[in-house]
C-alpha positions as CSV (number, residue, x, y, z in Angstrom):
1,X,0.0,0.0,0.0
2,X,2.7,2.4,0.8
3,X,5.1,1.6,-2.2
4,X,1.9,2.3,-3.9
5,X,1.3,6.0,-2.5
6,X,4.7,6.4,-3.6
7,X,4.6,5.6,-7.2
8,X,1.8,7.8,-7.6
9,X,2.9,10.3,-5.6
10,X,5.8,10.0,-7.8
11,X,3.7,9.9,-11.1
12,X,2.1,12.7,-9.9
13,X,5.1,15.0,-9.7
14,X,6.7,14.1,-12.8
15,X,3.3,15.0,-14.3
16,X,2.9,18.2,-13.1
17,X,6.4,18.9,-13.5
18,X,5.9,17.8,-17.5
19,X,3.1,20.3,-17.3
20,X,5.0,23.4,-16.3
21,X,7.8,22.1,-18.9
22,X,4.6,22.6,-21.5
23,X,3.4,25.5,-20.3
24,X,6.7,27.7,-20.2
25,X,6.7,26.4,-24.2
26,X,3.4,27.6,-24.7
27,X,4.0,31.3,-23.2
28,X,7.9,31.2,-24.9
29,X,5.9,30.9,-28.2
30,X,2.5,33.6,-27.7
31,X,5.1,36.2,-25.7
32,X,2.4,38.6,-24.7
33,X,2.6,41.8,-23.2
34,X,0.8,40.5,-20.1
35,X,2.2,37.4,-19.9
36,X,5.8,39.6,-19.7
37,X,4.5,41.8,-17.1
38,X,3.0,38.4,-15.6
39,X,7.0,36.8,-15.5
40,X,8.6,39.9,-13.9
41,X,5.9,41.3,-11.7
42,X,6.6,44.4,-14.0
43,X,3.6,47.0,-11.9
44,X,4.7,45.5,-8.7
45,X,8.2,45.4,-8.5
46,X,9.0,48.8,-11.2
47,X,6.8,51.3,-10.1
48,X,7.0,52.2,-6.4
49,X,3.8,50.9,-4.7
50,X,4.0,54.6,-3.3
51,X,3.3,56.0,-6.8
52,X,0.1,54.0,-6.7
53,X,-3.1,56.2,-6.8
54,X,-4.1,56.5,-3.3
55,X,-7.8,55.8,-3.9
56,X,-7.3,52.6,-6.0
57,X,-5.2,51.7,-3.3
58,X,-7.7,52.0,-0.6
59,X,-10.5,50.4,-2.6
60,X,-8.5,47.0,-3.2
61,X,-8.1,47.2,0.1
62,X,-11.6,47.7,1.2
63,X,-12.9,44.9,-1.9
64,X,-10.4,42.5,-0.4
65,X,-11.7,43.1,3.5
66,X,-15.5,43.2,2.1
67,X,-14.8,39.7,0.2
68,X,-13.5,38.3,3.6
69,X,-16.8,39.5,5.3
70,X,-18.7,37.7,2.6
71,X,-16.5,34.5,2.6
72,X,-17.4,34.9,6.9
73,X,-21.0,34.9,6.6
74,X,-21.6,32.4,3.4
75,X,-18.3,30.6,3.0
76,X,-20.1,27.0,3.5
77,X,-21.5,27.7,0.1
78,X,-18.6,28.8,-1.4
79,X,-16.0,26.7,-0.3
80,X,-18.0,23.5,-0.5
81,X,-17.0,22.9,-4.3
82,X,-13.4,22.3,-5.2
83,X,-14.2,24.4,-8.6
84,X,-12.0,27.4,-7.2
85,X,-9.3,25.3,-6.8
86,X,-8.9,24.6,-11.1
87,X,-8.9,28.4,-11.4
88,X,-5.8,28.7,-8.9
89,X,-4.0,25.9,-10.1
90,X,-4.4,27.5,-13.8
91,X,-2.9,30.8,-12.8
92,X,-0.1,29.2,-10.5
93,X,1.2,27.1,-13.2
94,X,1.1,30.4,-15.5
95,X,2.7,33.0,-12.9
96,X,5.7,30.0,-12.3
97,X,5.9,29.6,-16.4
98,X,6.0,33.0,-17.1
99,X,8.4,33.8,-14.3
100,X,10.8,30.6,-15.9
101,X,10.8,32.7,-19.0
102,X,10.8,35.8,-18.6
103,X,12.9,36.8,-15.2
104,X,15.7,37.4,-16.6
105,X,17.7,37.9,-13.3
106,X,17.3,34.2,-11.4
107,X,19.0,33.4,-8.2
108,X,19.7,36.6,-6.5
109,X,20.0,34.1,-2.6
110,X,22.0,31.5,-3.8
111,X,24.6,33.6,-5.7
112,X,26.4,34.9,-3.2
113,X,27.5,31.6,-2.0
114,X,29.0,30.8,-5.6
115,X,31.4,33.3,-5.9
116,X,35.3,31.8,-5.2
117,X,36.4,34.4,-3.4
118,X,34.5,34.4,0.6
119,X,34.9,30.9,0.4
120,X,38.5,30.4,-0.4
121,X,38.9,32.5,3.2
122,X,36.9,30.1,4.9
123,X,40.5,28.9,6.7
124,X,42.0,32.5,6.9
125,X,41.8,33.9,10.4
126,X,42.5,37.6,9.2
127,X,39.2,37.2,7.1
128,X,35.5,37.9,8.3
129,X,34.0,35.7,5.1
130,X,30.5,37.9,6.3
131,X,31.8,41.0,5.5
132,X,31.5,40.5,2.4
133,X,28.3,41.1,0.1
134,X,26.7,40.2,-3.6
135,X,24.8,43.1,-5.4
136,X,23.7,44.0,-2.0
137,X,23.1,40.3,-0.4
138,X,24.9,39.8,2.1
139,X,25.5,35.7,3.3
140,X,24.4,34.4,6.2
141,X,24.7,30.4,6.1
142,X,27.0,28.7,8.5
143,X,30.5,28.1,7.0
144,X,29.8,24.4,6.5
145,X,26.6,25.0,4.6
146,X,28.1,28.0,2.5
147,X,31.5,25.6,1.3
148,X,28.7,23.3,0.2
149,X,26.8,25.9,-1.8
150,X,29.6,26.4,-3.5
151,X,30.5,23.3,-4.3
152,X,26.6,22.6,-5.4
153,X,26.9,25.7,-7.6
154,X,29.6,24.1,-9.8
155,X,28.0,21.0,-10.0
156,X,26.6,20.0,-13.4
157,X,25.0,16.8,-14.9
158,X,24.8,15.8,-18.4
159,X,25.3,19.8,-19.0
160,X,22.9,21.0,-16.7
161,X,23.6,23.3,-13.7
162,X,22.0,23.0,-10.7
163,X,22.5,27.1,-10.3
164,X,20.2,27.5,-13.7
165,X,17.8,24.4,-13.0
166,X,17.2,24.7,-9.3
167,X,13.7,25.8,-9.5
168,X,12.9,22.2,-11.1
169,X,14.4,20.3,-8.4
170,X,12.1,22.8,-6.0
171,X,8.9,21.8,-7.1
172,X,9.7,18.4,-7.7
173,X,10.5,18.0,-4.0
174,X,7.2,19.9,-2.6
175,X,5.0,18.4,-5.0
176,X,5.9,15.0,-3.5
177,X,6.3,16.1,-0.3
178,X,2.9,17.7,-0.2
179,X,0.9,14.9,-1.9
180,X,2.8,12.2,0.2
181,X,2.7,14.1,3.4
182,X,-0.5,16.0,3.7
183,X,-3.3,16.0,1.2
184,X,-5.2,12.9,-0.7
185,X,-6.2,14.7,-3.2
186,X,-3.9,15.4,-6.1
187,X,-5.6,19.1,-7.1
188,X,-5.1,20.2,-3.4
189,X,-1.2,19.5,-3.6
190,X,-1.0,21.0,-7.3
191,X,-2.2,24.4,-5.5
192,X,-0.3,24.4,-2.4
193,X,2.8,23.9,-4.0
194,X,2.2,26.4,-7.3
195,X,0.5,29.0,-5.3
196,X,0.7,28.7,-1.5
197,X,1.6,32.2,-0.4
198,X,3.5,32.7,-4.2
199,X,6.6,30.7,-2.7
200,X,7.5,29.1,-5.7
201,X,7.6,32.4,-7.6
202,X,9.5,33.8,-5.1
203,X,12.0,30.7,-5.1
204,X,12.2,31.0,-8.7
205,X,13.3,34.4,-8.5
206,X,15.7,34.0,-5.4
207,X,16.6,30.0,-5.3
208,X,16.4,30.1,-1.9
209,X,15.7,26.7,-0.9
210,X,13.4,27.5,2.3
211,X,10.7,26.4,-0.4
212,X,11.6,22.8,-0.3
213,X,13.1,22.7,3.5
214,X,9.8,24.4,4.9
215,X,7.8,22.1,3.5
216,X,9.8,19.1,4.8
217,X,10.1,20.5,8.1
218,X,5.9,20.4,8.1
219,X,5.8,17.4,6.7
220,X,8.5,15.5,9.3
221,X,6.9,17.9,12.4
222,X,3.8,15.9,11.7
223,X,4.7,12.8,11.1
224,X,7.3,13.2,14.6
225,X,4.4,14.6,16.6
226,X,2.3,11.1,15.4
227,X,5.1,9.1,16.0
228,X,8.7,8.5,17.4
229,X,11.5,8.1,15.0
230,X,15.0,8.8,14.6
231,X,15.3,9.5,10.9
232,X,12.3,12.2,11.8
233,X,14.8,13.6,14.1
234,X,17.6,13.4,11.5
235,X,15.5,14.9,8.6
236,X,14.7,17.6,11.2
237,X,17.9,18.2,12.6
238,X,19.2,18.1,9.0
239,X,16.8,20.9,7.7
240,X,17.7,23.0,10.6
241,X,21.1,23.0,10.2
242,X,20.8,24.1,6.8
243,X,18.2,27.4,8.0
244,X,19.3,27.7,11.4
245,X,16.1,30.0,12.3
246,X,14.0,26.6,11.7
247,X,14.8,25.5,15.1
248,X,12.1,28.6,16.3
249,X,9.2,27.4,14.4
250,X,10.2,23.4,16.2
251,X,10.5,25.0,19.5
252,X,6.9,26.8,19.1
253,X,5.4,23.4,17.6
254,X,7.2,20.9,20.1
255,X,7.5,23.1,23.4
256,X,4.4,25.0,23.2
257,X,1.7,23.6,21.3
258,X,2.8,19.7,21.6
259,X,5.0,18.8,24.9
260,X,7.7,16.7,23.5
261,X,10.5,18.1,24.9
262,X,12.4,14.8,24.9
263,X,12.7,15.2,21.1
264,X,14.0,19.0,21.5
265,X,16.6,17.7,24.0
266,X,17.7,15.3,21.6
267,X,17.4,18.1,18.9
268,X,19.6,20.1,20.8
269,X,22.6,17.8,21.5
270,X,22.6,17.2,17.8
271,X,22.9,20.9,16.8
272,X,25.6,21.1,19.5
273,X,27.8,18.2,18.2
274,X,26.8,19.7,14.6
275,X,27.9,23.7,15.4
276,X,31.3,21.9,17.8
277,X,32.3,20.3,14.8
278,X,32.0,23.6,12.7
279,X,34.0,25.4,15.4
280,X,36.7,23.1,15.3
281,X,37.1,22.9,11.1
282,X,36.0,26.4,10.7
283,X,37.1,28.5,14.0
284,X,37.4,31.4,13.0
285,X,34.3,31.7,10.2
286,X,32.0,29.8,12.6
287,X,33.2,32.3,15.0
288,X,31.7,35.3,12.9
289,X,28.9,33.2,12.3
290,X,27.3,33.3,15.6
291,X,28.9,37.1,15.8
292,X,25.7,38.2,12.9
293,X,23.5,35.9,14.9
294,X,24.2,37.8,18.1
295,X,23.8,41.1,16.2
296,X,20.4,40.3,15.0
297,X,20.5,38.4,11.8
298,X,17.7,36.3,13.2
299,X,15.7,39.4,14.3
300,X,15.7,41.2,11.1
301,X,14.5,41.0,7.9
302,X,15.5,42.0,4.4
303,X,13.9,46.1,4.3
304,X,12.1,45.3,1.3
305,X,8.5,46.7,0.4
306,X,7.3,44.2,-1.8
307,X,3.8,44.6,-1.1
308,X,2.2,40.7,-0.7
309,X,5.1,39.4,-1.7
310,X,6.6,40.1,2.3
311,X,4.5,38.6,5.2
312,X,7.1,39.8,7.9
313,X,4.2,41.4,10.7
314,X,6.5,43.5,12.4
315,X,7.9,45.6,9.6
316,X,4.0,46.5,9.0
317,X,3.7,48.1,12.0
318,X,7.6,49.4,12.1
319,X,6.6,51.1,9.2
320,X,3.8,52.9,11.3
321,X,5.6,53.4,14.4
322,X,9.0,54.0,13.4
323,X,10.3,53.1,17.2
324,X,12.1,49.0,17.0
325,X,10.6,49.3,21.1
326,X,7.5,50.3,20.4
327,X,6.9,48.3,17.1
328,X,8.0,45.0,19.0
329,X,5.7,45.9,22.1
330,X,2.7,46.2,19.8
331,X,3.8,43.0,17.7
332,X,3.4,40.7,20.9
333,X,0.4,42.7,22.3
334,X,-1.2,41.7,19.0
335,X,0.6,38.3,19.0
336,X,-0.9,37.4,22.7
337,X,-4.2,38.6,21.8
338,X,-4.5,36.5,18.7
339,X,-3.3,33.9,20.7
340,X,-5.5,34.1,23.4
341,X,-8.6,34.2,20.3
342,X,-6.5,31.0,19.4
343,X,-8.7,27.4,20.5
344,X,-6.6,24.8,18.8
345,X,-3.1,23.9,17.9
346,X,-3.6,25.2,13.9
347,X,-4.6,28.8,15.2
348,X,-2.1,29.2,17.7
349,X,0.9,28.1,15.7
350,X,-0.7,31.2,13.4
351,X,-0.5,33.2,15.9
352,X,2.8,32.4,17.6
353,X,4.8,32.7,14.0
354,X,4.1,36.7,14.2
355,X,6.9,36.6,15.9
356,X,9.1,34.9,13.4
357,X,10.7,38.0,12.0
358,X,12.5,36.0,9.8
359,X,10.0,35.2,7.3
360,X,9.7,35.1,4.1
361,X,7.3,33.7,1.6
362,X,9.2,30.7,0.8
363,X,10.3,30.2,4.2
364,X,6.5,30.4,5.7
365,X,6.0,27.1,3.9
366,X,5.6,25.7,7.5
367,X,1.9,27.3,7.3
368,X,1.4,23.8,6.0
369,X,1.6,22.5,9.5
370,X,-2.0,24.0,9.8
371,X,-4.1,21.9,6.8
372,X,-6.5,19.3,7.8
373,X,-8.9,17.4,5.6
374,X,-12.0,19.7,6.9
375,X,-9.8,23.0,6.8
376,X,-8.3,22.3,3.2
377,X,-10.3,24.5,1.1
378,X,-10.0,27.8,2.9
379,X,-6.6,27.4,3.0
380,X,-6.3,27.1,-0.4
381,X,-9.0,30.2,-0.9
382,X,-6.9,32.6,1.8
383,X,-3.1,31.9,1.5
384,X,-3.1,30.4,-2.3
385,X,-6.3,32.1,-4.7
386,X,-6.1,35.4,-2.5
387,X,-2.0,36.0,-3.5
388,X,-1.9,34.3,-7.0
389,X,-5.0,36.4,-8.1
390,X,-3.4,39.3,-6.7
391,X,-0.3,39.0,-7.7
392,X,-1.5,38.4,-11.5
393,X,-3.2,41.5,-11.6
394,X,-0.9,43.4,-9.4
395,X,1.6,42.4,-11.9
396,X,-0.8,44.0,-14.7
397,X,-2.2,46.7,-13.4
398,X,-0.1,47.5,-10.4
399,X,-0.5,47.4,-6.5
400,X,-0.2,50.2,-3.8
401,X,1.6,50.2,-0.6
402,X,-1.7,48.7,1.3
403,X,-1.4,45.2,-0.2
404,X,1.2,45.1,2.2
405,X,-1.8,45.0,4.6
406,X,-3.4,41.4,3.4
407,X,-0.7,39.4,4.6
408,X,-2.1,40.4,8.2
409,X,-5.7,40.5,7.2
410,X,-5.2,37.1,6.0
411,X,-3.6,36.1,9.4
412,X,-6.3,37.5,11.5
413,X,-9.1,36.2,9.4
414,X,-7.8,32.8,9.6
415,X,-7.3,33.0,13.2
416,X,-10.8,33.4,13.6
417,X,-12.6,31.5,11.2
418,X,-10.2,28.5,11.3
419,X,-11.9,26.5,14.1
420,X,-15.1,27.6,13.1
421,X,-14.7,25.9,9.4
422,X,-13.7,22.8,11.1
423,X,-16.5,22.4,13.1
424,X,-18.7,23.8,10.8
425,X,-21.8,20.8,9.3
426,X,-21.0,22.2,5.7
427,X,-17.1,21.7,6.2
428,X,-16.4,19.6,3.5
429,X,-15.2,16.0,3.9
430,X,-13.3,13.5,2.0
């Protein structure tokens, strides 16, 4: 039976990943205007969201909140057909296609950790390898993980590079994690892992691999918290020490929302041997490592304004206050007050991620630790139709600085609704 799930989970991958193969043909060959301004995001990411009219602005916002209210009061209806779903998997596949083809500049996270020079200081005691900076990015992977970058970088198969294919391997890896891992049906996984909170388009454009670790990370938390086993704690332990910031998201599932601290102790001696053994190859670069850890790497984000492209809560209300003191006080007043509207495990983890300054979209890929069978469909509605529909016609017509709003809309709304859809008679079940 299980050999079975795994050949067509398997099937099921290839598939889809034949389909986007197609699909990036198809828009090569009609090249459209809107398909272009589709692929690059042109109105979002070339005209400054504060050049926006004003009163557009405000009435996307005020259409998205009033479809929210509507969604509240007769959602049962809605959301008890799976016909949405074909609508977002259609535009997903299109926004990643059009993205392959026409983003010219691919790779932006991953290149700084190809370039020769940093690395060939890793040894060098008189060298801080993060000091140094790529068109603006600045590294900040442990030593070990960074000399294997590199080495991944200048790997190629057959003639193909990992550093011009990654994007394939990506969705590959989430598209059989997600149908293996979490969902029955093969539609819900095509839409997760296309459109959940436009993480693939963001990979595509970065090739950061939080896409595919994320979506381990929910997929192994789950899968621990059902039942004991060391190559859980292994596949955890590995992803962690690749994105370091990880171990927050297993600390809030294992200490505060499950109780299994036995399998955070053991998490921690592992990460202790793991960071030892760094020290004693790398001393003086694992040294500066922990040096931008101390200094607030893990507290702060990229300062980007890329509308609902960024779901980082506290630079929403930095923006506002200006103050890092006051922005952080009202960031956990609003945190502990979700929280407290929080009944079950799903909400709460919501809740307790505002925190998580280190977000981004790819890296929120552990939202996936919230789906259920009865909760499926407004997921996909809120964090996969609501960005990709969006983020097509933001990429069209243009977006204003408010979208930056929905990402917290979204969070709230879910917060409250969540439980309610589970235990609502209409919820819909397999």
């Amino acid at each position: 039976m299980l050999k079975s799930s795994l050949i067509k989970s398997l099937v099921f991958s290839l598939l889809s990943i034949l389909s986007l193969k197609l699909m990036t043909y198809i828009v090569n060959v009609l090249n459209f205007n809107f398909l272009i301004k589709i692929g690059t995001g042109y109105e979002i990411f070339n005209n400054p969201a504060f050049e926006y009219p004003l009163l557009k602005d405000i009435r996307n916002l005020i259409f998205y909140v009033l479809c929210l209210l509507i969604l509240h009061k007769f959602g049962y209806l809605f959301l008890y057909s799976d016909k949405f779903k074909y609508l977002t998997a259609i535009l997903g596949i299109t926004v990643a296609a059009t993205t392959i083809v026409f983003q010219e500049y691919k790779g932006w996270d991953l290149n700084p950790y190809c370039q020769a020079d940093p690395i060939d200081n890793v040894l060098n005691e008189n060298f801080n390898i993060y000091e140094t900076e790529y068109k603006g990015i600045k590294p900040g992977l442990s030593p070990i993980v960074w000399v294997s970058l590199n080495k991944i970088c200048n790997f190629t198969i057959f003639g193909i590079s990992y550093s011009s294919h990654f994007y394939w391997v990506f969705i590959f890896g989430v598209l059989f994690a997600i149908k293996q891992g979490l969902v029955s049906k093969y539609i819900d996984a095509f839409c997760l892992a296309f459109c959940f909170n436009l993480s693939f388009v963001h990979s595509i454009r970065s090739a950061n691999y939080g896409f595919l670790l994320a979506c381990l990370l929910a997929v192994f938390l789950i899968r621990e918290n059902k039942k004991n086993s060391y190559i859980n704690l292994f596949v955890i332990f590995f992803i962690c020490a690749l994105k370091i910031h990880y171990l927050i998201i297993v600390v809030i599932y294992f200490l505060f929302l499950n109780k299994h601290l036995q399998f955070l102790i053991r998490l921690f001696i592992l990460n202790l041997i793991y960071y030892l053994f760094q020290l004693m190859v790398y001393q003086n670069s694992t040294i500066n490592y922990f040096e931008i850890l101390i200094d607030g790497y893990l507290l702060n984000e990229l300062e980007i304004k890329a509308g609902i492209f960024n779901p980082v809560t506290f630079q929403f209300i930095q923006r506002i206050f200006e103050n890092n003191l006051l922005s952080y006080s009202v960031l956990f007043l609003f945190t502990i007050f979700l929280f407290k509207l929080s009944k079950s495990k799903e909400t709460k983890l919501i809740s307790l991620s505002n925190l998580f300054s280190r977000n981004k979209t790819y890296d929120m890929n552990y939202f996936l630790l919230i789906i259920n069978e009865k909760n499926i469909n407004l997921i996909i509605f809120i964090l996969c139709f609501v960005p990709i529909i969006f983020y097509t016609l933001g990429s069209i017509f243009g977006l204003g600085k408010f979208s930056e709003l929905f990402h917290i809309i979204s969070v709230v709304y879910l917060v409250f609704n969540l439980d309610k859809y589970e235990k609502n008679k209409y919820a819909i079940k397999k």
